[in-house]
N, C-alpha and C positions, 0 to 999 in steps of 0.2 A: 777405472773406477766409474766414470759415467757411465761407460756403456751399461755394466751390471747394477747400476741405480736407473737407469734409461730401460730395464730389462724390467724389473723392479716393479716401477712404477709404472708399466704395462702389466702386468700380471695383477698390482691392484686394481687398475680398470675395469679388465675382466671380470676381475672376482666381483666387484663391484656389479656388475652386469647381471652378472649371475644370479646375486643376490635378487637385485631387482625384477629379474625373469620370475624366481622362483615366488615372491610377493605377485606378481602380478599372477602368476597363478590360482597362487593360495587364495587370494581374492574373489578370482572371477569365479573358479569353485564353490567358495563357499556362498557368494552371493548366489549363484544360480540354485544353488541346493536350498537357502533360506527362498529363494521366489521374489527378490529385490527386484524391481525396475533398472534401466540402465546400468549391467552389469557391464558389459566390453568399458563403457567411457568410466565408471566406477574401477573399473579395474584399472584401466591402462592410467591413470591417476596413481593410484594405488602402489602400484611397480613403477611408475617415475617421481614419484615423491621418495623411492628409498633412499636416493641419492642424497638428501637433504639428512643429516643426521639428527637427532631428538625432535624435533618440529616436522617433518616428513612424514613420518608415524601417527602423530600426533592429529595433523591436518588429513590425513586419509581415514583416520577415525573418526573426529568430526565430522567430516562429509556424510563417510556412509552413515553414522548410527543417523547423521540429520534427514537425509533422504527415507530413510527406516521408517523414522518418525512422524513424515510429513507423510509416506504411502501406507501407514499403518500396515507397515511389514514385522516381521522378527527381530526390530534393532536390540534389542536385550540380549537374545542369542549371540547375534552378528556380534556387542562389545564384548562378549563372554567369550566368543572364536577368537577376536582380535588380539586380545588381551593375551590370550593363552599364543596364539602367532606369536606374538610380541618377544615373551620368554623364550621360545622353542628356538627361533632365531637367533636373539642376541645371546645367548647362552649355550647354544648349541650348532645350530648351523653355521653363524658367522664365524664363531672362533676356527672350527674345523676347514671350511671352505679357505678363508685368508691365512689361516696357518701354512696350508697344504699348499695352497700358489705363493706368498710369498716365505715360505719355509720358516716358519715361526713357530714355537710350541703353542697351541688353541689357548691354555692359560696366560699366555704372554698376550697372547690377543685380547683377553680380557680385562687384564693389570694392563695394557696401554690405553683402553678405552674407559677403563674409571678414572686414571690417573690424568689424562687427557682431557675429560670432561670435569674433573675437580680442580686441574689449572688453570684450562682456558675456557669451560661452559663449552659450547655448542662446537666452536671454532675447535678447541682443546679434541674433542671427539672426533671430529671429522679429520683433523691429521694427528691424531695418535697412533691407528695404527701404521701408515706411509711412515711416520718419523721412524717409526720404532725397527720397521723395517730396513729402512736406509740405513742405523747406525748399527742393525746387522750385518748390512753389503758391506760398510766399510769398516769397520771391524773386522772384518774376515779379510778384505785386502789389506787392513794393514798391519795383521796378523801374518799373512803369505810374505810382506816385505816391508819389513822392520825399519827398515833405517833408507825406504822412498828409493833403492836402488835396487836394483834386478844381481842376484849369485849366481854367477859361474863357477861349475867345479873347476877345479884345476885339470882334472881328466880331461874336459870338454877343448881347455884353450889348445891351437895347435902348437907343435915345437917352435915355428920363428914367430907367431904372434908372444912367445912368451920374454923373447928378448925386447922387442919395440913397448911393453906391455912393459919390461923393469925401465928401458929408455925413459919412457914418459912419466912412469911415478918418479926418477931422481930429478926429473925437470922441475 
């Protein structure tokens, strides 16, 4: 069971990554398209902040709309892109991405991160979905073996392990 929650919780790193990669894109894209100043450092901000759930998001929109604001760039568009990121993501990308690596249905990803973030605020979001997935890993092993013991068919055991085998249960 460790190992496939050890399996687990590599797979949401990844995913995790991935996430981030694909924010840092979206960013740098879209700032270079609006004409923003310091797109690479706006960016790579941008895609390491995802890591941080609700405040992540949050502080890489302040940033950019501020810098926007002070270069008298598109910060109005830039909130209006972000915003709509925002959705597209937590709605769509993320469920499907963390579903698909830790095998979870995308709605299940979503129900762990409302309910997550309505128990525990920020902390609740951030291990919603790892919890939710680990009491799938082990749900599923201890579905495979019910009662924490390994079944042998009878077929399998050989003829004189079956005599040492009654031996030891009249012990």
């Amino acid at each position: 069971m460790a190992n496939d929650l050890h399996l687990m919780l590599t797979c949401y790193i990844r995913a995790q990554v991935l996430l981030c990669l694909l924010s840092f894109l979206f960013y740098s894209g879209v700032l270079l398209l609006l004409q923003f100043p310091h797109v690479m450092a706006l960016g790579i901000l941008g895609g390491l902040l995802e890591f941080v759930p609700v405040a992540g998001w949050i502080s890489t929109l302040a940033v950019i709309v501020g810098v926007g604001v002070v270069h008298h760039s598109h910060w109005i568009w830039m909130a209006v892109l972000l915003g709509i990121w925002r959705v597209v993501q937590d709605y769509f990308i993320l469920p499907r991405i963390m579903g698909s690596r830790l095998k979870i249905h995308p709605l299940a990803a979503i129900f762990a991160v409302l309910v997550g973030a309505e128990i525990g605020g920020i902390v609740g979001v951030y291990f919603a979905i790892p919890l939710v997935a680990s009491m799938r890993v082990i749900w599923r092993v201890c579905a495979e073996e019910p009662s924490g013991q390994i079944h042998i068919p009878h077929g399998d055991i050989p003829a004189d392990a079956s005599s040492s085998l009654a031996e030891t249960a009249a012990t």
